[in-house]
C-alpha positions as CSV (number, residue, x, y, z in Angstrom):
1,X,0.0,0.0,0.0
2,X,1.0,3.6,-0.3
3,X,0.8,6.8,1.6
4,X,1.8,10.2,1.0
5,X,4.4,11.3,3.8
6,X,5.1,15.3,4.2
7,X,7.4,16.6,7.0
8,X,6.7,20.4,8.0
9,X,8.5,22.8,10.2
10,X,7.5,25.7,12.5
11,X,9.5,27.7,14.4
12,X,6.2,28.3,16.6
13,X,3.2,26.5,16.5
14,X,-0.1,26.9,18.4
15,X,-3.2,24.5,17.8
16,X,-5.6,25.8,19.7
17,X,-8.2,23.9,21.8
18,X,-12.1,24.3,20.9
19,X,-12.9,25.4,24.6
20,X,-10.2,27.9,25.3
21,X,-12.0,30.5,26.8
22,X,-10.5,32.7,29.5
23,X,-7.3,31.4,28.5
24,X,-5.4,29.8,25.6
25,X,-4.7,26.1,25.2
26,X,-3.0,24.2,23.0
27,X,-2.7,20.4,21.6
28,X,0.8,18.8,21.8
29,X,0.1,18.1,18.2
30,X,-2.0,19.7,15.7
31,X,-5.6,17.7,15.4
32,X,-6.9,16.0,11.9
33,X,-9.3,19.2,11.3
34,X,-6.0,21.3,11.1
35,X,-3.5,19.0,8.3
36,X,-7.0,19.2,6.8
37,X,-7.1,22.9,6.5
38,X,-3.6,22.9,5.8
39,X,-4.0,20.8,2.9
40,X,-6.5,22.2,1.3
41,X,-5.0,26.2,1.8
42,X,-2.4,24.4,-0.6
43,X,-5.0,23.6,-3.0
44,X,-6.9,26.4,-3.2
45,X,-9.8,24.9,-3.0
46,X,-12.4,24.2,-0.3
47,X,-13.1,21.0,1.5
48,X,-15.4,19.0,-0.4
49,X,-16.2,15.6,1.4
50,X,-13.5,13.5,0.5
51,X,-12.3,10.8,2.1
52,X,-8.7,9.7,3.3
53,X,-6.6,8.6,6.5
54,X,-4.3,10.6,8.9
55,X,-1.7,9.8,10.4
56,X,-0.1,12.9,12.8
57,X,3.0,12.7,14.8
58,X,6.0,15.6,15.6
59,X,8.3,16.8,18.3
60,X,8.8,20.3,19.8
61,X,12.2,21.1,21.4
62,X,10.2,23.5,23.9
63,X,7.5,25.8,25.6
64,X,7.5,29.2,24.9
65,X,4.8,31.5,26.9
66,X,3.9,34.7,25.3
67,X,1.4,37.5,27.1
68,X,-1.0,39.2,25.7
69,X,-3.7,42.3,27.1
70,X,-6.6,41.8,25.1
71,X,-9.7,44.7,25.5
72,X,-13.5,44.3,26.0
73,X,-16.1,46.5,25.2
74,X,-18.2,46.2,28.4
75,X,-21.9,47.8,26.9
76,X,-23.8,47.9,30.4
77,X,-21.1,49.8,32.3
78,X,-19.5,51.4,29.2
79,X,-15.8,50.2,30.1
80,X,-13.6,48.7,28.5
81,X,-11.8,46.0,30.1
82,X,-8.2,45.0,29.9
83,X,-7.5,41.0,30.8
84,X,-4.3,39.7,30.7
85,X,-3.7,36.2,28.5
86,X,-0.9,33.6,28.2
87,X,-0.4,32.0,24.9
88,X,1.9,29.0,24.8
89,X,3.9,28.3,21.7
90,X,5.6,24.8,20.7
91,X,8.9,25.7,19.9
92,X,10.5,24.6,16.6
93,X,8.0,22.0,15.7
94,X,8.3,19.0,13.5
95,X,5.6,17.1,12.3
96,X,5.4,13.7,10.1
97,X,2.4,13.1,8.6
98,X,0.3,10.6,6.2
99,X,-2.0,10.4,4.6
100,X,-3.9,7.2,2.8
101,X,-6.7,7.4,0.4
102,X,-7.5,7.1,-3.1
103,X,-4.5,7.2,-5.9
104,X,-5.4,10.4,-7.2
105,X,-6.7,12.2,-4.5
106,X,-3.5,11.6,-2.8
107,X,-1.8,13.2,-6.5
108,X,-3.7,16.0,-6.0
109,X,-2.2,16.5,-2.4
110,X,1.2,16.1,-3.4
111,X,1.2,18.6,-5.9
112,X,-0.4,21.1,-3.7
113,X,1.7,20.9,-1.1
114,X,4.8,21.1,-3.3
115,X,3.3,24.2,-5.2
116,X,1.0,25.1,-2.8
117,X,-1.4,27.7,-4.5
118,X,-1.3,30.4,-1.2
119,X,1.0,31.5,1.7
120,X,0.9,28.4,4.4
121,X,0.4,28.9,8.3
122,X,-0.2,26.0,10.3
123,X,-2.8,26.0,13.2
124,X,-2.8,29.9,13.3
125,X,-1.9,32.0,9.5
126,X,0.0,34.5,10.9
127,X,2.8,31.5,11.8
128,X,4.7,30.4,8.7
129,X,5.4,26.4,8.3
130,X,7.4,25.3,5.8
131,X,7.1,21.9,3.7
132,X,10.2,20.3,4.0
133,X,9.5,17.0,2.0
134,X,7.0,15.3,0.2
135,X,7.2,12.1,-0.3
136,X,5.2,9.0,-1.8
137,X,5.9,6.0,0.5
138,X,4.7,2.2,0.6
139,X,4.1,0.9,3.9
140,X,3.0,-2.5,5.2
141,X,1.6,-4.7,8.5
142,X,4.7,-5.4,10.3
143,X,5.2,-7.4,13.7
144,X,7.9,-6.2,16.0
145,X,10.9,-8.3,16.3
146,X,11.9,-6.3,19.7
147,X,10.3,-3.8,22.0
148,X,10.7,-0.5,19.8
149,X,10.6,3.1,21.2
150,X,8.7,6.0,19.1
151,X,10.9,8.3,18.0
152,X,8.3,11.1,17.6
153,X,5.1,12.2,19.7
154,X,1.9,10.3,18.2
155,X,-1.6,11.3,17.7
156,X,-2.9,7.3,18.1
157,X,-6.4,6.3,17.4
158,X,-8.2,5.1,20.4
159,X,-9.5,2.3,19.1
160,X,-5.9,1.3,17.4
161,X,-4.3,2.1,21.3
162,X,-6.8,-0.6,23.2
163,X,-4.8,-3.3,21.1
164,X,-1.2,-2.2,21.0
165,X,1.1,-2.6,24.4
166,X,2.7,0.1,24.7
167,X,5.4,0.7,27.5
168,X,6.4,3.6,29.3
169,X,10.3,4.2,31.0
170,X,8.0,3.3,34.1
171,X,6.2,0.0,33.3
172,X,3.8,-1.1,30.9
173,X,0.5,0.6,29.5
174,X,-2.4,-1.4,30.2
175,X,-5.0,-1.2,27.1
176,X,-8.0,-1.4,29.4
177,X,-7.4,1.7,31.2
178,X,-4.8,3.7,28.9
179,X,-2.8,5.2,31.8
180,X,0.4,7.2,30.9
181,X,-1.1,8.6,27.7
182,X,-3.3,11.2,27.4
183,X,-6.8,11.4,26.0
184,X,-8.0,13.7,23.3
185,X,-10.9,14.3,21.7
186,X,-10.0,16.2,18.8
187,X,-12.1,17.5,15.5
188,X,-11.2,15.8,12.4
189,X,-13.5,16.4,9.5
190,X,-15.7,18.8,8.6
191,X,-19.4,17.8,8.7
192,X,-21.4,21.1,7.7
193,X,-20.6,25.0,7.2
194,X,-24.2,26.5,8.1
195,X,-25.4,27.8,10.5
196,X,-22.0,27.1,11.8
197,X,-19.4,25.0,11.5
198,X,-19.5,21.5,12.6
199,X,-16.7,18.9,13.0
200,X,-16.2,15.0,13.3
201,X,-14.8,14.3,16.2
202,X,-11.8,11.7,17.4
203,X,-10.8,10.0,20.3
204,X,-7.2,9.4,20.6
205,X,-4.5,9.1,22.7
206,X,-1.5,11.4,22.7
207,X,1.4,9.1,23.7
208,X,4.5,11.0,24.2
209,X,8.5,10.0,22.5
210,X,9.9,7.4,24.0
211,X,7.2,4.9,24.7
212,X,8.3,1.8,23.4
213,X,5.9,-0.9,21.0
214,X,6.5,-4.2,22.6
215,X,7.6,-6.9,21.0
216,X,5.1,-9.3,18.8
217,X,2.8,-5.7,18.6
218,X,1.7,-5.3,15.0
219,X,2.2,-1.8,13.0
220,X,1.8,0.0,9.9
221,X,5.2,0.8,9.0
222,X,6.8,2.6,6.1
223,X,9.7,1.7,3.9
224,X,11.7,4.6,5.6
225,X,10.9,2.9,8.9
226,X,8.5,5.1,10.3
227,X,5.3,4.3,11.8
228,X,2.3,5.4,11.2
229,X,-0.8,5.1,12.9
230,X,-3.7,6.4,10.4
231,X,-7.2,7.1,11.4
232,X,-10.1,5.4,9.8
233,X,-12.1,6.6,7.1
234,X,-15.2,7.9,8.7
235,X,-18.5,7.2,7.3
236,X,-20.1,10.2,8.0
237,X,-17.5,11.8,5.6
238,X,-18.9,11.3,2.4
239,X,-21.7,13.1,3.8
240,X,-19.8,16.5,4.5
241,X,-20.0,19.4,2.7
């Protein structure tokens, strides 16, 4: 099988979370809904319902807090209020990503992202990100010979999670209860415009660099070596906008 595999980098990155309110949040990696957005800003085009797999995993060599004093028009007492705000930036991120779908929808990526047809920002457009390869890769069901440590964070599908063993540098991750990783629930595709937007949501679980595969676990892995953990189509897709 085949997968088209793009590396970006940012020197900062923010993805923020839907329900940063008083504050800002952000998600150790960017969710599905973003490489989504991402892809098609290379296109030019809008999303139109199609249907393919993601895969998301990066690193970030740091925090970096920012502070911001944003104003409110307060109408009943005709104030306007100052509140302070930390935004937290991921500092020189890397992410990996694939995706897997049809033969020439996947064409159509590549050549977008390697000529994209606009300016590309990556969770927030005012941030630069720069495609550093594109690449077509085949990849294939392998089992693990010896425990194996990620080399990058991962963006894991919950339901792919429950039947891996995965082990921390302080035991082993039980599937039943998921311990040591940490639960998302992250927007992936889009499901209608009006009124307002709408999103498919995903459960998955962030598990950080380092946590090791055990041995006898079975992977997607690409010819490069990498793994790749790639969501399911969803159903409800084809019935997007």
């Amino acid at each position: 099988m085949e997968a088209l595999k793009f590396e970006l980098f940012a020197e900062l990155a923010v993805f923020k979370t839907p329900f940063s309110v008083k504050g800002i949040e952000t998600f150790p990696l960017p969710p599905y809904s973003t490489i989504i957005g991402f892809i098609y800003n290379a296109l030019g085009e809008k999303y139109g319902g199609e249907r393919f797999g993601i895969s998301v995993s990066g690193t970030h060599e740091g925090i970096l807090r920012d502070y911001l004093t944003l104003r409110k028009y307060n109408r009943k007492d005709k104030l306007i209020e100052k509140k302070p705000i930390e935004v937290p930036f991921l500092f020189n991120f890397r992410l990996v990503c694939h995706l897997v779908g049809d033969k020439e929808l996947l064409e159509r990526f590549e050549e977008a992202l390697k000529r994209p047809k606009t300016y590309l920002g990556l969770g927030v457009a005012e941030l630069p990100a720069k495609v550093v390869r594109v690449k077509r890769v085949s990849f294939e069901e392998s089992v693990l010979r010896r425990t194996t440590p990620l080399k990058r964070n991962f963006f894991i599908p919950k339901g792919v999670a429950e039947n891996l063993e995965l082990r921390s540098a302080y035991g082993q991750l039980e599937p039943e209860n998921l311990e040591g990783g940490i639960e998302f629930v992250v927007p992936s595709f889009l499901k209608k415009m009006e009124p307002y937007r709408d999103y498919f949501f995903e459960e998955v679980l962030f598990v950080p660099e380092g946590f090791k595969l055990a041995r006898g676990s079975k992977v997607w892995v690409d010819k490069e070596g990498d793994f790749l953990f790639p969501t399911e189509v969803l159903d409800g897709a084809k019935n997007a906008v």
